[in-house]
N, C-alpha and C positions, 0 to 999 in steps of 0.2 A: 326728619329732615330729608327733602329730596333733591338729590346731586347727581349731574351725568355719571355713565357708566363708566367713566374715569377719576374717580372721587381719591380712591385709593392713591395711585399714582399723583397725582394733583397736591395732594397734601404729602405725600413720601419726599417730595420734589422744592416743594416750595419754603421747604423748611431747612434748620437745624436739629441735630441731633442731641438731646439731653434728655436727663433722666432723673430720678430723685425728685421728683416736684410737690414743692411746699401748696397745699391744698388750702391754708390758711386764708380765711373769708377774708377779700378783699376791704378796707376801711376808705368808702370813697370821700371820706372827708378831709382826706390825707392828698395830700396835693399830687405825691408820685405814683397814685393810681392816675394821671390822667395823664395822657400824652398833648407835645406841643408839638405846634405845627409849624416848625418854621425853616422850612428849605421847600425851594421854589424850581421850578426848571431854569437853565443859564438862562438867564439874559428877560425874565418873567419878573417885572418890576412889583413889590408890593404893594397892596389894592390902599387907594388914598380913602376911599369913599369909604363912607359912616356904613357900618355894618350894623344892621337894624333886624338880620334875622339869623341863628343858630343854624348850628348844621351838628345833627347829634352824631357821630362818623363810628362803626363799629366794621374791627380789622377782620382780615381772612384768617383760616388756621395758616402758623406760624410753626409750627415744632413738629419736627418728625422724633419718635421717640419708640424704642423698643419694651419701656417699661412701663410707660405712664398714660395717664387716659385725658388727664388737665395738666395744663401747665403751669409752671411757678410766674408768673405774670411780672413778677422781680427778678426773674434770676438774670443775672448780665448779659449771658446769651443770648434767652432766648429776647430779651429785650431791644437786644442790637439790633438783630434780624428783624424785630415786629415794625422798628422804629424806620430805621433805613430801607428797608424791603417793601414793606407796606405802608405803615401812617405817614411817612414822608411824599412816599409816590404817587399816592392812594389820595387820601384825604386833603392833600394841600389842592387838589384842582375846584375846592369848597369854597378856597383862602379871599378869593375876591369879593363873593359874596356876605361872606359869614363867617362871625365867631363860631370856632370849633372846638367839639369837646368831647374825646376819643379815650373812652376809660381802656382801662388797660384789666384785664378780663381773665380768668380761669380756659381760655379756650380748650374746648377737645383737639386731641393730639389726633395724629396719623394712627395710630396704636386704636384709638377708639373709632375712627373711621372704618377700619378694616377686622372691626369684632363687632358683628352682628349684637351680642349677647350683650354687652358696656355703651352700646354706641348709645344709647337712648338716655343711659342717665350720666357719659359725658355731657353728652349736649343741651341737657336739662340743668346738668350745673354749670354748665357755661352762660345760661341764660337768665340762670337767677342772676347770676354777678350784672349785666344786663340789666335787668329790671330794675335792682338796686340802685347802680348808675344811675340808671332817668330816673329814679325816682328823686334822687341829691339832686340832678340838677334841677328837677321841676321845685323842690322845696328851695333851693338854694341862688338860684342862677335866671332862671328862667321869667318870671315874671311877669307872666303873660306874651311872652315876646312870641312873635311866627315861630316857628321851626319846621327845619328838614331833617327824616332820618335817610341815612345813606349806609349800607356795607354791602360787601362783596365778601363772595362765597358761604364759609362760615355766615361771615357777618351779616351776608343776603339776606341767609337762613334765619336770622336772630332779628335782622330787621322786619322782616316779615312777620314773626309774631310779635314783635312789638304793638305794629299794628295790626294787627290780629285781634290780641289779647290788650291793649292798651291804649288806644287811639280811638278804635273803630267804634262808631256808636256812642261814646262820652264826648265835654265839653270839650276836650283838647283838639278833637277832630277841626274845632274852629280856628286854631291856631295851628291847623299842617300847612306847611306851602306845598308839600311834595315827601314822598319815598322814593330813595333810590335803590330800590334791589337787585343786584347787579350778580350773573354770576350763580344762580340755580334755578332749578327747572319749574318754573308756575306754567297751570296751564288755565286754558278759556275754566275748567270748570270751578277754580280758585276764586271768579268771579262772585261766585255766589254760591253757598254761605258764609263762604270761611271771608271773604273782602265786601262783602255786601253792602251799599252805602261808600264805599270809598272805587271811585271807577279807576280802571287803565288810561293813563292820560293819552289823551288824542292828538293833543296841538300845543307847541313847545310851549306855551305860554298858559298854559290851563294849570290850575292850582286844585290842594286838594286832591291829589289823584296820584296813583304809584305809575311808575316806571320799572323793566325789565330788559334785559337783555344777557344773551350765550354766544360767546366770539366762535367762532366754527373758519378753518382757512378755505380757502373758497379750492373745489373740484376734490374735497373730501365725501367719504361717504358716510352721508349722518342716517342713515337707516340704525344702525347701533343705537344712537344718542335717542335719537324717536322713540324706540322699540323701548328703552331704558325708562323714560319718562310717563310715557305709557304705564308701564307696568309699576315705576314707583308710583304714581296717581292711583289705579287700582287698587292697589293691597292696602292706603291709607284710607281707602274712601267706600268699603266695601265690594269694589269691583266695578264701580263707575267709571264710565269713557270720561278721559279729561277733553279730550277734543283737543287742539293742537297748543304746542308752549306758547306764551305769551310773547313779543318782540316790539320794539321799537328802535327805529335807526337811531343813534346818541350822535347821529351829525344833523339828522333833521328835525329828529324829536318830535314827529310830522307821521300819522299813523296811514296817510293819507299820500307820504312819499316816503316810500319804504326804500328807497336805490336813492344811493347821491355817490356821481363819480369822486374821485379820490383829489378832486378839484375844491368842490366844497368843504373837505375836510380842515378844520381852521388849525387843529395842531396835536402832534403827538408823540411819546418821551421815545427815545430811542435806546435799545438796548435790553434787555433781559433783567428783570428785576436782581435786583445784589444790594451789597452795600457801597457807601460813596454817595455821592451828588448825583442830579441830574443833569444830563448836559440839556445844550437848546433843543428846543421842540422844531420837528420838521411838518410843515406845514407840507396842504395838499398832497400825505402820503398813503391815505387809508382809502382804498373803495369799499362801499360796504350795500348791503341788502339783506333784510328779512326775508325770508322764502322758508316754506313752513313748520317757520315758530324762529328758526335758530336765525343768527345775524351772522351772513357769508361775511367775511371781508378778505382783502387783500391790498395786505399791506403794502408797500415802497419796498423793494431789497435793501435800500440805504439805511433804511430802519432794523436792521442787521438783530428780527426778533425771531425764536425758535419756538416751534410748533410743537406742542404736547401730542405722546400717540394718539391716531387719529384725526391730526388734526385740529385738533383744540387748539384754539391761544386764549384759554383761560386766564392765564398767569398777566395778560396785554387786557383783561376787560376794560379797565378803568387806563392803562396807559396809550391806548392806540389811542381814544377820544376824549382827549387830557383837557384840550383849550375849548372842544366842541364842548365837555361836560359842565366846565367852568362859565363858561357863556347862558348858558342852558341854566342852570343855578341862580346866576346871578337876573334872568330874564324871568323866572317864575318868582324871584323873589321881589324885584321891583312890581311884577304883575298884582302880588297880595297886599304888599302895603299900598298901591295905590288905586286898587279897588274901591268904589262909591261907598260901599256900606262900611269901609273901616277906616276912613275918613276922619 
């Protein structure tokens, strides 16, 4: 798994604290492995239109913990925080597009982010639970319908070898509208072999193709984050140049207009992820730009959000560009159903 040189902090931060966690293999046949999506930003009315494509939604790490390396995916706690912190904030910007279906997962803890020696088969068993998941819904739910997979951070990471290892090259490739991996570091050399056959989309309404991006606040210095991703790309890849991280603006979706003043920004949740509601989206508050690899932005003060050391606003990937992602979703998915050849 590769994460900026803030991965530790990132997951220390974004969580709760528990312990004692029930390892017990998830039963996705069971209804309360899946989360529902149903809180909205104030005043964000729900989508009337016939949702005709999936959005497979997998959360960020959620638990900070001093003993454990997975989490109990049930326990109250840690479920509150995944719910209200994440799959509500996170995954509802799908809701207009698309039926959603957000298992609820063994993730690796903070504990196993920051142990070199565990981190690999946390996140290996964070991923079977994963694979399982799609695989219930593809027997279950699925039906040939389009689908999008979408997470952030963790879930980036998960979503990524999804397609990877599950998408890429088989028939299902025929029914992607879109990846959204949101929130770690891919770079140009991920292109090919490891995504070969599935491209970086170019232009918001292309299907088929993944998406990236890393929120960075604008007049930081990302010589660090560069340097970090670099070196995680080499030591997985034999000592290969990645060449620069992958980016695209989530307000133009447009690989081609990397800058959109903080005018075009159509809307975004205010506030520091927590529990509680979301209040209304403030439009026209994000400027943002790609510049090389990472997505500068700079957000509105009124959007009253706090910066991870260095600079990051990891924690705002998916909330700074709430309405723009939602837009974006719902435009790539009318794009595939009404495509000539699936008519």
């Amino acid at each position: 798994m590769r994460f900026g040189p803030i991965a530790a902090i990132i997951a220390g931060v974004s969580g709760i604290a528990v312990s004692a966690a029930d390892t017990s293999v998830p039963d996705y046949a069971q209804r309360g492995y899946w989360s529902t999506v149903n809180s909205l930003p104030q005043g964000v009315a729900p989508s009337k239109s016939q949702r005709d494509v999936d959005v497979f939604w997998i959360h960020p790490t959620t638990t900070r913990s001093t003993t454990d390396y997975n989490h109990d995916p049930l326990d109250p706690t840690v479920l509150k925080w995944t719910e209200e912190s994440a799959v509500q904030r996170q995954a509802s910007a799908f809701s207009a597009c698309c039926r959603i279906f957000a298992p609820r997962y063994r993730a690796a803890t903070t504990k196993a982010l920051t142990d070199p020696a565990r981190r690999d088969a946390a996140f290996a068993l964070a991923y079977s639970d994963i694979e399982r998941a799609f695989d219930w819904y593809l027997a279950h739910e699925n039906k040939g319908r389009p689908f999008i997979i979408a997470g952030h951070s963790q879930g980036g990471a998960h979503s990524a070898s999804l397609l990877e290892k599950r998408i890429k090259g088989t028939a299902l490739q025929r029914q992607l509208v879109a990846v959204y991996i949101i929130g770690i570091n891919l770079m140009d050399g991920d292109l090919a072999p490891r995504f070969a056959g599935v491209p970086f989309c170019a232009e918001p309404a292309q299907t088929g193709c993944f998406v990236q991006w890393n929120s960075i606040l604008t007049g930081s210095d990302v010589s660090p984050n560069l340097k970090a991703y670099a070196g995680a790309f080499a030591a997985q890849n034999g000592g290969r140049d990645g060449g620069s991280p992958l980016c695209v603006n989530p307000v133009t979706f447009d690989r081609r207009r990397p800058i959109s003043p903080a005018s075009e920004a159509k809307g975004a949740v205010a506030g520091d992820p927590g529990f509680g509601a979301m209040g209304p989206l403030k439009t026209g508050a994000v400027a943002a730009e790609c510049r090389d690899g990472l997505l500068i932005v700079q957000p509105a003060a009124e959007l009253s959000l706090k910066p991870l050391p260095g600079g990051s606003m990891h924690f705002h990937d998916v909330g700074l560009f709430w309405a723009d992602i939602s837009a974006n979703a719902s435009l790539r998915a009318r794009s595939w159903l009404q495509a000539p050849k699936r008519r």
